[in-house]
GUVEXTOR-800481 format. One record per residue (C-alpha): x, y, z. Coordinates in steps of 0.1 Angstrom, whole numbers, plus 5000, padded with zeros to 4 digits. Layout:
<torzas>
XYZ
...
</torzas>
This chain:
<torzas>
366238897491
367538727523
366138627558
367138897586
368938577600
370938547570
372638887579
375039027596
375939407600
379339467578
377739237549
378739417517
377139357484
378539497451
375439597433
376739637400
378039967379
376640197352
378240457330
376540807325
376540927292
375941257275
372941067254
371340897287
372541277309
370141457286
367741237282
366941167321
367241527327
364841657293
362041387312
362941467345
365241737354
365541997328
368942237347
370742337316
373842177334
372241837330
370941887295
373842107273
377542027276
378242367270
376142567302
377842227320
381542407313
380442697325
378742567357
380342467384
380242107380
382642167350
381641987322
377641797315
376441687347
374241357357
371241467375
371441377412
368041227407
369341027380
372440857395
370040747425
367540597401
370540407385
371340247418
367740187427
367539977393
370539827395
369539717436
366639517422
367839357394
370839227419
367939097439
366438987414
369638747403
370038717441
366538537441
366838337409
369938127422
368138107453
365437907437
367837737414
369237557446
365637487452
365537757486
362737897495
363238257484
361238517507
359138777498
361139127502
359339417523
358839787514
361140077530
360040327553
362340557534
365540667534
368140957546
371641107545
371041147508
374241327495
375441427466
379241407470
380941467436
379341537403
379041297381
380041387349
379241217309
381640957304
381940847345
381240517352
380040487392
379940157408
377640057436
377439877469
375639847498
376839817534
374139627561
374739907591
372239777615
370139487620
366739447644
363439257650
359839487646
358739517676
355239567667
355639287637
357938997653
357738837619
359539097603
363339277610
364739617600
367639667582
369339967578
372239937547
374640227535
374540247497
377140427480
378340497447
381540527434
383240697400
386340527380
388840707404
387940557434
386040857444
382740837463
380241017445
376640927464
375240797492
372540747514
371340527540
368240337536
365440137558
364039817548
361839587560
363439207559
361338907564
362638687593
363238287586
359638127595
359637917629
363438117636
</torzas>
C-alpha cells in the first residue's frame, strides 16, 4: 500500500498473471459456479464461448488474489528500506464490471491496474479516494476483464 501522496493518476502497476486451467476451471466452478460450460469441455464446445470456459467469477477472484499478494510484496520491501508502511483501507465497492472475452482452459490473463482518479475524504481528511481501472488481459494481447474499483488510501501523517 502507498500514501495518497505517493500517487499520481496514470500510475500503472502490473499485478501479476495466472493461467486458467481445465483442472482449476472445474474446480472453481464445481464450489462455486456449477454452468456446464465452466465444468465439462464438451457442453463448453457446444456453448458459445467455444471450448471450457473460466467462470467470470473466477477470473475476478484471481485478480483479487493476485492484487493482495502484489501488496503484500509492495509492503515487505517497503519495510525492508525501513519505511513506514501504512495501513490499507477497505473499498466502497466497485463497478463497470465486464466480462469482455471468455476466458478459456489453457489462457493465461495478465493483470494491471490503472490509478484513474485521486481525492481527499471530505468527511475523513485523513484518508483519500482512489479510483484504479484493473484489467485483465489473455496471451494475445486481448482484454478480457475489467472493472473499476474504489479504495480508500491512507494519506501521509502531518501531509
Amino acid at each position: 500500500m502507498r500514501y495518497l501522496e505517493d500517487m499520481k493518476v496514470g500510475d500503472r502497476r502490473e499485478i501479476g498473471s495466472f493461467t486458467f486451467t481445465a483442472e482449476n476451471i472445474k474446480e472453481f466452478a464445481a464450489q462455486f459456479d456449477p454452468q456446464p460450460f465452466h465444468l465439462d469441455e464438451e457442453a463448453g464446445k457446444a456453448s458459445l464461448f467455444g471450448g471450457l470456459a473460466a467462470s467470470g467469477w473466477h477470473i475476478g477472484a484471481v485478480c483479487m488474489k493476485l492484487m493482495v499478494a502484489y501488496h503484500q510484496r509492495e509492503a515487505a520491501e517497503a519495510a525492508a528500506r525501513g519505511e513506514t508502511v501504512p495501513a490499507g483501507g477497505p473499498s466502497p465497492g466497485f463497478r463497470e464490471m465486464r466480462w469482455l472475452r471468455p476466458v478459456l482452459a489453457g489462457d493465461t490473463v495478465s493483470y494491471a491496474s490503472v490509478v484513474e482518479t485521486l481525492r481527499t475524504s471530505d468527511s475523513r481528511p485523513e484518508w483519500g479516494i482512489m479510483q484504479g481501472r484493473n484489467t485483465g488481459t489473455n496471451q494475445r494481447g486481448e482484454p478480457v476483464f475489467s472493472f473499476l474499483a474504489t479504495a480508500f488510501v491512507p494519506r501521509r501523517p502531518g501531509g
